[in-house]
C-alpha positions, -999 to +999 in steps of 0.1 A: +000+000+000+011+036-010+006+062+019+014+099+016+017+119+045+012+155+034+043+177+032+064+148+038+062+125+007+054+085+004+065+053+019+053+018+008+035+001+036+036-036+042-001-058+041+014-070+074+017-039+090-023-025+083-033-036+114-014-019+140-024+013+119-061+005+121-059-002+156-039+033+161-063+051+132-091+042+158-077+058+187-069+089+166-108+087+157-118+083+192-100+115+204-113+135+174-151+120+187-143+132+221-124+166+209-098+158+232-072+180+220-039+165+236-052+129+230-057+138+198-023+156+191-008+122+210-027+099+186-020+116+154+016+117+162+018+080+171-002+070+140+024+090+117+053+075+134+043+042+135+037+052+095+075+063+091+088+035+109+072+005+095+071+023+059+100+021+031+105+056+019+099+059-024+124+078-041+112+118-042+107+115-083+087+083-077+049+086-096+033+062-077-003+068-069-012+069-032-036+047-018-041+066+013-033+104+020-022+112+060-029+146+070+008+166+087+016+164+118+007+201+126-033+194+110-061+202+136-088+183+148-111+198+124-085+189+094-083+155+100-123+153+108-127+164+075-104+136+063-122+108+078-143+086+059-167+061+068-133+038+076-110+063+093-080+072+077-066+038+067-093+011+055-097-020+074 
């Protein structure tokens, strides 16, 4: 799977590794439900990390179509509400 986070390019994501980013994609959702700011901020953070760490970087030239599109870290509650769909950021 392709995933872009926005302002910071994409990284290839591993079927193996979807479900610890659903499982983190919920929490994010269930602070933005609650519009607990610093669980949120937490949450979004730790869902963009785990993103970088388990994802292999494409080169900067690389065309590839994303998949899924992660708001930046700095994006507000009401940014990354917006973003949701009916699955959350990343699709079960």
């Amino acid at each position: 799977m392709i995933v872009r986070i926005m302002g910071e390019g994409q990284v290839e994501i591993a079927p193996a590794d979807i479900d610890v980013l659903n499982e983190l994609d919920g929490e994010l959702e269930a602070a933005i439900e609650t519009d607990d700011e610093t669980q949120f901020r937490a949450k979004l953070h730790a869902l963009l990390d785990k993103v970088r760490d388990v994802g292999r970087p494409l080169a900067d030239d690389s065309l590839e179509p994303s998949e899924l599109i992660l708001p930046p870290a700095d994006a507000s509650i009401e940014e990354v509400r917006e973003m949701l769909g009916d699955t959350g950021l990343i699709p079960g």
